[in-house]
BASETI-34018 format. One record per residue: x, y, z of N, C-alpha, C, CB in turn; residue in three letters. Coordinates in steps of 0.001 Angstrom, whole numbers, plus 500000, padded with zeros to 6 digits. Glycine has a CB too. Layout:
N
<n_c1=X	n_c2=Y	n_c3=Z	ca_c1=X	ca_c2=Y	ca_c3=Z	c_c1=X	c_c2=Y	c_c3=Z	cb_c1=X	cb_c2=Y	cb_c3=Z	r=ALA> $
...
This chain:
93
<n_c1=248520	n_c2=057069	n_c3=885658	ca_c1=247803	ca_c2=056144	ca_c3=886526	c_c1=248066	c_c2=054715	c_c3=886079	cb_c1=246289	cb_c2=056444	cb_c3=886522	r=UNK> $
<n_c1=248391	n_c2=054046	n_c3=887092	ca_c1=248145	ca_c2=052413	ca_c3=886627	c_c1=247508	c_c2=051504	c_c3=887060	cb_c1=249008	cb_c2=051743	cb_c3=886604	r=UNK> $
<n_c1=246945	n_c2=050917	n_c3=886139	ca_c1=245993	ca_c2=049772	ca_c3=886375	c_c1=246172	c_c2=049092	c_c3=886847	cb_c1=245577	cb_c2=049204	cb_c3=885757	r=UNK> $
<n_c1=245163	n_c2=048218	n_c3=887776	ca_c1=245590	ca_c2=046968	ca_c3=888464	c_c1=243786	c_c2=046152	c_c3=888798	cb_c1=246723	cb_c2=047507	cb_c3=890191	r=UNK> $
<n_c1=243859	n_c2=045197	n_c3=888859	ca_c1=242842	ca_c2=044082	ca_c3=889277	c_c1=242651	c_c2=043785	c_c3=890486	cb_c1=243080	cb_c2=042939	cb_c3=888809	r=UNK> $
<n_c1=241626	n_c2=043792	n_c3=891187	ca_c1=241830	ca_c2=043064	ca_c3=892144	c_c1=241058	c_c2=041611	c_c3=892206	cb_c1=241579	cb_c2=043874	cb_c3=893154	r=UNK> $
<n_c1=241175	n_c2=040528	n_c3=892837	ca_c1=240338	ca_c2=039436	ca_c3=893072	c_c1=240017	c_c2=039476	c_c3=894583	cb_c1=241004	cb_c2=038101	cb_c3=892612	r=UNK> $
<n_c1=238892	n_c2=039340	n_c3=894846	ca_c1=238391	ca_c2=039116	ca_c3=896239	c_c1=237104	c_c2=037786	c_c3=896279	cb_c1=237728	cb_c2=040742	cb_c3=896788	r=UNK> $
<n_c1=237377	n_c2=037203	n_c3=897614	ca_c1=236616	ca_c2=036304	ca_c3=898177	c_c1=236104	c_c2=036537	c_c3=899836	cb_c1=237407	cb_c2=035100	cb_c3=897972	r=UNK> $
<n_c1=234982	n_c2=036150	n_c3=899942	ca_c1=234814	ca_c2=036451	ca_c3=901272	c_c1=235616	c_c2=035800	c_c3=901959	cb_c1=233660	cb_c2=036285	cb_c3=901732	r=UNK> $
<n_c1=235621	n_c2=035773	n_c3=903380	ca_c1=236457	ca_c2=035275	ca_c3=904299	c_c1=235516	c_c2=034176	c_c3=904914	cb_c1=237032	cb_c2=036390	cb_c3=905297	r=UNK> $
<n_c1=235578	n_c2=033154	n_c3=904976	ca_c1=234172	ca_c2=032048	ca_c3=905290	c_c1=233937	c_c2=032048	c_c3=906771	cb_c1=234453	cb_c2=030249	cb_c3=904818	r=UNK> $
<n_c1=234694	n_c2=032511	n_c3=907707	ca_c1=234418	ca_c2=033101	ca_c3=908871	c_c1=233657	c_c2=034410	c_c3=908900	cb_c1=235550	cb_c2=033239	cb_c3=909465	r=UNK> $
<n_c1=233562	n_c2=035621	n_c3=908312	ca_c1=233094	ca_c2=036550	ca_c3=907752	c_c1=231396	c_c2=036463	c_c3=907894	cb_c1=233698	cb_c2=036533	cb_c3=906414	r=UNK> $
<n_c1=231068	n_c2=034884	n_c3=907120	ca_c1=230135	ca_c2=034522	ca_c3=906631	c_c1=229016	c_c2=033891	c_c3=907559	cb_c1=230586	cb_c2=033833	cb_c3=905744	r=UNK> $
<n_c1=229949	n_c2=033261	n_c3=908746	ca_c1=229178	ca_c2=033264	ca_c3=909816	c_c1=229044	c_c2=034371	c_c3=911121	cb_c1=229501	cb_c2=032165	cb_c3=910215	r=UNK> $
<n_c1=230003	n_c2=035122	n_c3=911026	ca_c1=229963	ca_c2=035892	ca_c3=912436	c_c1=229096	c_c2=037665	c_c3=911452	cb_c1=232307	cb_c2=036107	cb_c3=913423	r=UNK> $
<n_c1=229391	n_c2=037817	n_c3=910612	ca_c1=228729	ca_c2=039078	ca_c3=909982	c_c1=227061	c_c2=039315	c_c3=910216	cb_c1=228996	cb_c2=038964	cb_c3=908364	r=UNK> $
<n_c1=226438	n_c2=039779	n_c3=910607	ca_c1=225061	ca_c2=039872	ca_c3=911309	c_c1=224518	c_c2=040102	c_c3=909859	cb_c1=224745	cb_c2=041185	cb_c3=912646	r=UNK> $
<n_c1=225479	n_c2=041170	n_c3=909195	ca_c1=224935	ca_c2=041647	ca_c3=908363	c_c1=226267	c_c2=041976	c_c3=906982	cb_c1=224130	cb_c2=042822	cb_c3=909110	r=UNK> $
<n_c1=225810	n_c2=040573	n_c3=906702	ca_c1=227625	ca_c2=040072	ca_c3=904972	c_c1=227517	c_c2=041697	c_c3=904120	cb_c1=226827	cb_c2=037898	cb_c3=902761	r=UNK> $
<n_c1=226659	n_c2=042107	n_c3=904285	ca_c1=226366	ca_c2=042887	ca_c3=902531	c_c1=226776	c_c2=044467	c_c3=903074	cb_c1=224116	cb_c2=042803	cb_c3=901698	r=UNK> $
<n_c1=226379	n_c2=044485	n_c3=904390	ca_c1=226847	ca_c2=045842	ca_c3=905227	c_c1=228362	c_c2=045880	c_c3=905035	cb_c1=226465	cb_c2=045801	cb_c3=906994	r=UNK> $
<n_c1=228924	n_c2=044717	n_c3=905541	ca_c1=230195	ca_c2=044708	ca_c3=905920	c_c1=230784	c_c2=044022	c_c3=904457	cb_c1=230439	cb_c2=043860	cb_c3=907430	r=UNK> $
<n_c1=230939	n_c2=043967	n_c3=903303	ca_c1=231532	ca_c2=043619	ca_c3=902132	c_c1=231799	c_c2=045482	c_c3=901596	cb_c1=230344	cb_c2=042411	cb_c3=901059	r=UNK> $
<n_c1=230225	n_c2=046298	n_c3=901886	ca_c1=230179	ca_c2=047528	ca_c3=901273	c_c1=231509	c_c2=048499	c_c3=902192	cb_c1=228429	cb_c2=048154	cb_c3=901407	r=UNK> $
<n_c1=231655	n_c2=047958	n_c3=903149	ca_c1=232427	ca_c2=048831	ca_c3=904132	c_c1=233465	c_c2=048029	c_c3=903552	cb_c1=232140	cb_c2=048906	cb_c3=905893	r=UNK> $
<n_c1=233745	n_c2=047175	n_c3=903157	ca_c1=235520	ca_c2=046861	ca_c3=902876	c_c1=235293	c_c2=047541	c_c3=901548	cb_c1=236298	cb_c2=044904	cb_c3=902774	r=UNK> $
<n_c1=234400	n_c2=047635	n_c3=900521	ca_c1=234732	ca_c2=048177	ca_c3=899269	c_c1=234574	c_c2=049951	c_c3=899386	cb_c1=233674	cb_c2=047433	cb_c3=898100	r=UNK> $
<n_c1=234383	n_c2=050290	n_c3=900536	ca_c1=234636	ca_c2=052174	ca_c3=900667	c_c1=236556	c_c2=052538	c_c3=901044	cb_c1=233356	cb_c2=052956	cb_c3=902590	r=UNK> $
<n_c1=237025	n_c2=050988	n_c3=901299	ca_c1=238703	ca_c2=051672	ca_c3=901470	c_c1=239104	c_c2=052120	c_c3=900014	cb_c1=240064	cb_c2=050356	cb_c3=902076	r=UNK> $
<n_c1=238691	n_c2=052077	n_c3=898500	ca_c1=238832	ca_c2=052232	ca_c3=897566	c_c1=238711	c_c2=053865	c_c3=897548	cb_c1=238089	cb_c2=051370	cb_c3=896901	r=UNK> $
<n_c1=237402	n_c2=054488	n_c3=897943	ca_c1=237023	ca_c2=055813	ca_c3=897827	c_c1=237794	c_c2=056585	c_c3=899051	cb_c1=235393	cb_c2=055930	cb_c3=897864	r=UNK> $
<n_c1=237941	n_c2=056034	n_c3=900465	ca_c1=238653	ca_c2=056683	ca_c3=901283	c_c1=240538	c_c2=057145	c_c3=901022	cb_c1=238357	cb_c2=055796	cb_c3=902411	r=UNK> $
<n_c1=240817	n_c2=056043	n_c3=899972	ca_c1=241906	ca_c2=056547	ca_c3=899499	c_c1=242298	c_c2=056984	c_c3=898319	cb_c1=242539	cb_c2=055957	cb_c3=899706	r=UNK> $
<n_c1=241019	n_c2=057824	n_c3=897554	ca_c1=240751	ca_c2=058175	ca_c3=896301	c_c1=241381	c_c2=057670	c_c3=895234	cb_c1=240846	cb_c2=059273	cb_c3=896217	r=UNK> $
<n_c1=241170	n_c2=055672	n_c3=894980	ca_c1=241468	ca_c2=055048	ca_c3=893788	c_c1=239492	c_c2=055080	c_c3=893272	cb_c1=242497	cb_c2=053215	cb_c3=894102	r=UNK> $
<n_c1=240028	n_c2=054886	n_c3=892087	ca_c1=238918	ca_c2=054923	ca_c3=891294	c_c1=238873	c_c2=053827	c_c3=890777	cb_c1=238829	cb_c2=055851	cb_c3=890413	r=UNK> $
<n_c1=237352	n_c2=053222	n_c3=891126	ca_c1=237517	ca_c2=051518	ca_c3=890692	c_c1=236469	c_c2=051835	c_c3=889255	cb_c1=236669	cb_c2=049974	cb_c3=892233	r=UNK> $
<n_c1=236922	n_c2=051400	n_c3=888035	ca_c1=236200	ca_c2=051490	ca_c3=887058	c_c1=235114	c_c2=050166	c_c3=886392	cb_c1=237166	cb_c2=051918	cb_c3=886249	r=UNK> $
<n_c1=235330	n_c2=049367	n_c3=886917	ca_c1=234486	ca_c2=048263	ca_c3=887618	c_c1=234537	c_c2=047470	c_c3=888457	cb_c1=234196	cb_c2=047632	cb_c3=887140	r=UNK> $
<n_c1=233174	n_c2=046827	n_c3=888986	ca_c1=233242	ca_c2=045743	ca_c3=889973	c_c1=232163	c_c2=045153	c_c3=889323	cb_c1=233114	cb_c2=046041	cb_c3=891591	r=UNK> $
<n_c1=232938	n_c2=044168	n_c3=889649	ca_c1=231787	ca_c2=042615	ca_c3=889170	c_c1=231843	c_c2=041279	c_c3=890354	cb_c1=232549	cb_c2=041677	cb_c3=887310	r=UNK> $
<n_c1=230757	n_c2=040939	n_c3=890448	ca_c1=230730	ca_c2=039886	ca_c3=891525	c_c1=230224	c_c2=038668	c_c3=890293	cb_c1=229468	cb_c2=040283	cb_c3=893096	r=UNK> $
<n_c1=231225	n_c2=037376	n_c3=890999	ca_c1=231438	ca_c2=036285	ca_c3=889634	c_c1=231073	c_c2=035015	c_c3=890379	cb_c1=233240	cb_c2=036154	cb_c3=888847	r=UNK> $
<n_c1=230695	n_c2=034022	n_c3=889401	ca_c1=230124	ca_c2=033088	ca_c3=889840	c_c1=231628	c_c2=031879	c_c3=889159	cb_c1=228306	cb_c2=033054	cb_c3=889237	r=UNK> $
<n_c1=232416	n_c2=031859	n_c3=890156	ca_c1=233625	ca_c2=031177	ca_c3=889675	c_c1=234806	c_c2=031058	c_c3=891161	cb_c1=234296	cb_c2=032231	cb_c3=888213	r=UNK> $
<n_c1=236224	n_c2=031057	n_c3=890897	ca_c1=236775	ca_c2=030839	ca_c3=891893	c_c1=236888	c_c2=032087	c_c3=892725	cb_c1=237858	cb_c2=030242	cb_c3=891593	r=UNK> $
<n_c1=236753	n_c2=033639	n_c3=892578	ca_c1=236544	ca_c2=034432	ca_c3=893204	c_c1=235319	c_c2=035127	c_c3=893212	cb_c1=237338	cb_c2=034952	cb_c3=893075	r=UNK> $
<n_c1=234890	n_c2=035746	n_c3=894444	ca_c1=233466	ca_c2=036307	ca_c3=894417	c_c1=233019	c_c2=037588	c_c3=893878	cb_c1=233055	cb_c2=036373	cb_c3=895609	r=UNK> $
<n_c1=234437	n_c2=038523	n_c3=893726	ca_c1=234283	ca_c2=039690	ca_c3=893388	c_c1=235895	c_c2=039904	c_c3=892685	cb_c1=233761	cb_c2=040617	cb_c3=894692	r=UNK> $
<n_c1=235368	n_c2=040867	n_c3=891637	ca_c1=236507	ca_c2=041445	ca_c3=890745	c_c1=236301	c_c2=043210	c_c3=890674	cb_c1=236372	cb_c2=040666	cb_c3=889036	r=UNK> $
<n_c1=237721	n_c2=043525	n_c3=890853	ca_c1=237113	ca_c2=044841	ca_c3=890814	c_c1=238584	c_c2=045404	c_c3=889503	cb_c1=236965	cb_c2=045782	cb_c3=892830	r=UNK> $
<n_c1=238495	n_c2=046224	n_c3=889029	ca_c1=239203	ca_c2=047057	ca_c3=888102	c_c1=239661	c_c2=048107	c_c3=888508	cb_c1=238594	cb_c2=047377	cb_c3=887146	r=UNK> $
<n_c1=240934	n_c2=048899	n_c3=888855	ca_c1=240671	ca_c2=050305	ca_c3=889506	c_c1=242178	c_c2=050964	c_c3=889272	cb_c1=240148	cb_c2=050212	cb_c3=891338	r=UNK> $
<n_c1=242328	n_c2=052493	n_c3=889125	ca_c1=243533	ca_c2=053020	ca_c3=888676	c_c1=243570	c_c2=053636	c_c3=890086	cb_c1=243603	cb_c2=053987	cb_c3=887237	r=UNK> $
<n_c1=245195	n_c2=053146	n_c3=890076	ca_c1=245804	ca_c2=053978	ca_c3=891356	c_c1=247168	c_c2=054864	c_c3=890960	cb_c1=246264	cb_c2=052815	cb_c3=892644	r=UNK> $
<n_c1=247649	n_c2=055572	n_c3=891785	ca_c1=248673	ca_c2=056413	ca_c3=891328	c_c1=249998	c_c2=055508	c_c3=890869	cb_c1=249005	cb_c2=057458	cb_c3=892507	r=UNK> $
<n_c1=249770	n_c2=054211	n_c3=892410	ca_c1=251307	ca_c2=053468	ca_c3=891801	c_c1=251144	c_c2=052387	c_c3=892583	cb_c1=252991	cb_c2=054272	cb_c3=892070	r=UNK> $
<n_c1=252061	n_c2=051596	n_c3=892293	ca_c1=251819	ca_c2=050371	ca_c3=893367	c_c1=251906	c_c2=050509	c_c3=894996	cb_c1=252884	cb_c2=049315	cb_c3=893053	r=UNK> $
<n_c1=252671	n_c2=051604	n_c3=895372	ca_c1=252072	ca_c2=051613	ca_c3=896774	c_c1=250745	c_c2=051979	c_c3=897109	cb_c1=252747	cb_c2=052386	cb_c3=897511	r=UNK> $
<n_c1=249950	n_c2=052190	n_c3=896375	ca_c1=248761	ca_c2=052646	ca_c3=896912	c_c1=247847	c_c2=051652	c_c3=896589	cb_c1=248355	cb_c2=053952	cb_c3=896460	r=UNK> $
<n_c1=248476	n_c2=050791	n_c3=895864	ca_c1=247577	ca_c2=049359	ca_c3=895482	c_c1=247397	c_c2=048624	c_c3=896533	cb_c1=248206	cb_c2=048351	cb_c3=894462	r=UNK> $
<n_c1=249000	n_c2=048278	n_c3=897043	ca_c1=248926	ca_c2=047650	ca_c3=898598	c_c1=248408	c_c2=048205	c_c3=899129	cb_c1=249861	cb_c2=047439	cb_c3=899408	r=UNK> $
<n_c1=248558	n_c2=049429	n_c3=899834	ca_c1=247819	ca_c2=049798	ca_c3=900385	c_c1=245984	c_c2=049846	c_c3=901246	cb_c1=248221	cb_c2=050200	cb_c3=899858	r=UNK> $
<n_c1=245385	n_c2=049796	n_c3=899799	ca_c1=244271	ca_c2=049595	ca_c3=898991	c_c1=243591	c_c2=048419	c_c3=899539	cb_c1=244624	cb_c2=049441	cb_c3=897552	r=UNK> $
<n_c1=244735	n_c2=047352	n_c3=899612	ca_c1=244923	ca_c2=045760	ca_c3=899725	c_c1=244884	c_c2=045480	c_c3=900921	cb_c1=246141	cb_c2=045141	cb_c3=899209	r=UNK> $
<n_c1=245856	n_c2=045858	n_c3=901591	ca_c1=246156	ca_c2=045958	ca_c3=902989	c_c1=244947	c_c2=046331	c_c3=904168	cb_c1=247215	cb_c2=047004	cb_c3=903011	r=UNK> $
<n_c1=244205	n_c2=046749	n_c3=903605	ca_c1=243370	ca_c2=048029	ca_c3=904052	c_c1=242024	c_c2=046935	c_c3=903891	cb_c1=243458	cb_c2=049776	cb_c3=902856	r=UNK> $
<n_c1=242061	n_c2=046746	n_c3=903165	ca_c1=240386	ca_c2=045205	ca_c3=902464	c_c1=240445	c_c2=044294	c_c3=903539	cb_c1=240741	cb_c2=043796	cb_c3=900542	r=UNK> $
<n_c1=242376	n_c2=043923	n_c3=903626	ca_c1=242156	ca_c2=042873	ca_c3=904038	c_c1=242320	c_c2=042842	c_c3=905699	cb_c1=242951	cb_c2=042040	cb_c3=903270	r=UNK> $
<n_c1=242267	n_c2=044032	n_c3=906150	ca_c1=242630	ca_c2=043927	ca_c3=907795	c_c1=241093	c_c2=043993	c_c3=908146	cb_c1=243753	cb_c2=045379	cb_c3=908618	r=UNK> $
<n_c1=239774	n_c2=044326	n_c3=907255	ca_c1=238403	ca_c2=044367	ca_c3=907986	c_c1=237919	c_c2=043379	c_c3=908206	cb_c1=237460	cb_c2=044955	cb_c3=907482	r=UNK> $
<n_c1=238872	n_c2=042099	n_c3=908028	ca_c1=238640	ca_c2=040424	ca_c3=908134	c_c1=237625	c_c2=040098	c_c3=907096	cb_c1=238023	cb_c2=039851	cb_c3=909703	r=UNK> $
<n_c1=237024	n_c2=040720	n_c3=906302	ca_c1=235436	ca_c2=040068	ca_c3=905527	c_c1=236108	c_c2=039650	c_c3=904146	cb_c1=233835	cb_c2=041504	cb_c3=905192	r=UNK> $
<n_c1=236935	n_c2=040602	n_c3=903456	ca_c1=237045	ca_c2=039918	ca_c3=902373	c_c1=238731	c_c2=039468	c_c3=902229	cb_c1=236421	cb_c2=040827	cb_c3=901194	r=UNK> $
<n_c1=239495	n_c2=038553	n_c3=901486	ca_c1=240630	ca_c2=038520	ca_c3=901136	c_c1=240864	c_c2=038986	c_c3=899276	cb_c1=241019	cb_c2=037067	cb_c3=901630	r=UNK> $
<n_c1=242021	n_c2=039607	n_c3=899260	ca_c1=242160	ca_c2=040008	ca_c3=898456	c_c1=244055	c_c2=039638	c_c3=897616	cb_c1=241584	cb_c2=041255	cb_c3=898926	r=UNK> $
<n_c1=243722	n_c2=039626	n_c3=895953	ca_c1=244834	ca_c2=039292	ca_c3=895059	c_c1=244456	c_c2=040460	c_c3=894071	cb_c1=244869	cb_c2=037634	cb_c3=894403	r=UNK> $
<n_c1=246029	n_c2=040940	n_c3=894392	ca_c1=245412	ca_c2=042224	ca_c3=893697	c_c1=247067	c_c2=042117	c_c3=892158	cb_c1=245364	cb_c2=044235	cb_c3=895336	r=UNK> $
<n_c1=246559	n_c2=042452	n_c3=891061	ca_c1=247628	ca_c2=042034	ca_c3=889755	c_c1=247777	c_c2=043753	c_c3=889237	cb_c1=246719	cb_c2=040657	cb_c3=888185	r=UNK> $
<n_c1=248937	n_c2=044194	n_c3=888491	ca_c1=249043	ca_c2=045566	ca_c3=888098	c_c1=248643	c_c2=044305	c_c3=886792	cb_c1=250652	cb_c2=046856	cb_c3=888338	r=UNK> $
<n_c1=248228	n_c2=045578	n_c3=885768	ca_c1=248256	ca_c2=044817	ca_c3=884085	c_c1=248070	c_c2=046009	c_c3=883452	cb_c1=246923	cb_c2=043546	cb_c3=883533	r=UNK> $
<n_c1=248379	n_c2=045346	n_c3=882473	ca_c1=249101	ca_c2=046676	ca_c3=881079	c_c1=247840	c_c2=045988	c_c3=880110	cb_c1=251502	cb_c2=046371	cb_c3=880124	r=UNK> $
<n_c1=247389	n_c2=047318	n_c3=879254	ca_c1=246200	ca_c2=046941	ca_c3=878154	c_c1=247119	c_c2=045795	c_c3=877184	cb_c1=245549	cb_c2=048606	cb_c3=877059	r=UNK> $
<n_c1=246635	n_c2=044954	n_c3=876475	ca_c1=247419	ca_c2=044498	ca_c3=875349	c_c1=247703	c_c2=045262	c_c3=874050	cb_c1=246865	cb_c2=043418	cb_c3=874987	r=UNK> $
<n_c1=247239	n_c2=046102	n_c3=873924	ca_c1=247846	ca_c2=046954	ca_c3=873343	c_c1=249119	c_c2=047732	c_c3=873262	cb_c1=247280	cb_c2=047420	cb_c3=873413	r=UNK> $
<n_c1=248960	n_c2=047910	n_c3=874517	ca_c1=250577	ca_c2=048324	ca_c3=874681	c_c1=251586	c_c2=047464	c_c3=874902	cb_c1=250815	cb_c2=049136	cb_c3=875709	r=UNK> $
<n_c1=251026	n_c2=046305	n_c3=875403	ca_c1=251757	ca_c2=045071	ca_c3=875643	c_c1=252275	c_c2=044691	c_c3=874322	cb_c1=250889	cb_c2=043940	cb_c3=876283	r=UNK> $
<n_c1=251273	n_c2=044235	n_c3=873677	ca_c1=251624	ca_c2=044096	ca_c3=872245	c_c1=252716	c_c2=044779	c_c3=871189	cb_c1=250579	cb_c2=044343	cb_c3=871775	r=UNK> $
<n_c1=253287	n_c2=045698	n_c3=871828	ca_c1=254318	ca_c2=046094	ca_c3=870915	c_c1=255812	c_c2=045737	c_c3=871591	cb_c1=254130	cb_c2=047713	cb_c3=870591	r=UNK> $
<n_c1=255487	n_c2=044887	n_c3=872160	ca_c1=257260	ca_c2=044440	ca_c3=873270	c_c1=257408	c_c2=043147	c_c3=872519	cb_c1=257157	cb_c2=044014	cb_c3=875603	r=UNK> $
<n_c1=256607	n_c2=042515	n_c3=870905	ca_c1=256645	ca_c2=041119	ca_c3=870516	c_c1=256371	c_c2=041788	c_c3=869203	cb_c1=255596	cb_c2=039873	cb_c3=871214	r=UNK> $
């Protein structure tokens, strides 16, 4: 499995037309479970993005995917990074 990050922000259109933001943020964060990645955290941040999530997918197509999928429900946009622990990183130096 490999790791990857995602960064998400709402969509500031989102923010006015959404009746209901918190309904529709939870429905962009179920494309995670509908395509059985496993997000091992989410954190919502008080900084340049609103939400961070952590999550192992089989491979990078399913990351896009993942991505693709967030970002066609118009509410949130998403930057999504693969990353390696430093640990393992750490032995290429």
């Amino acid at each position: 499995m490999a790791t990857f990050i995602m960064a998400m922000n709402i969509i500031p259109s989102a923010k006015k037309e959404q009746p209901d933001l918190g309904k529709a943020i939870n429905a962009s964060l179920e494309v995670f479970s509908e395509n059985k990645v496993k997000v091992s955290k989410l954190f919502a941040t008080l900084g340049r993005y609103d939400y961070l999530a952590m999550f192992y997918a089989t491979d990078q197509t399913i990351a896009f995917k993942v991505a693709s999928q967030i970002n066609a429900k118009g509410v949130l946009d998403t930057e999504t990074w693969p990353v390696v622990p430093y640990e393992e990183f750490s032995h290429y130096f």
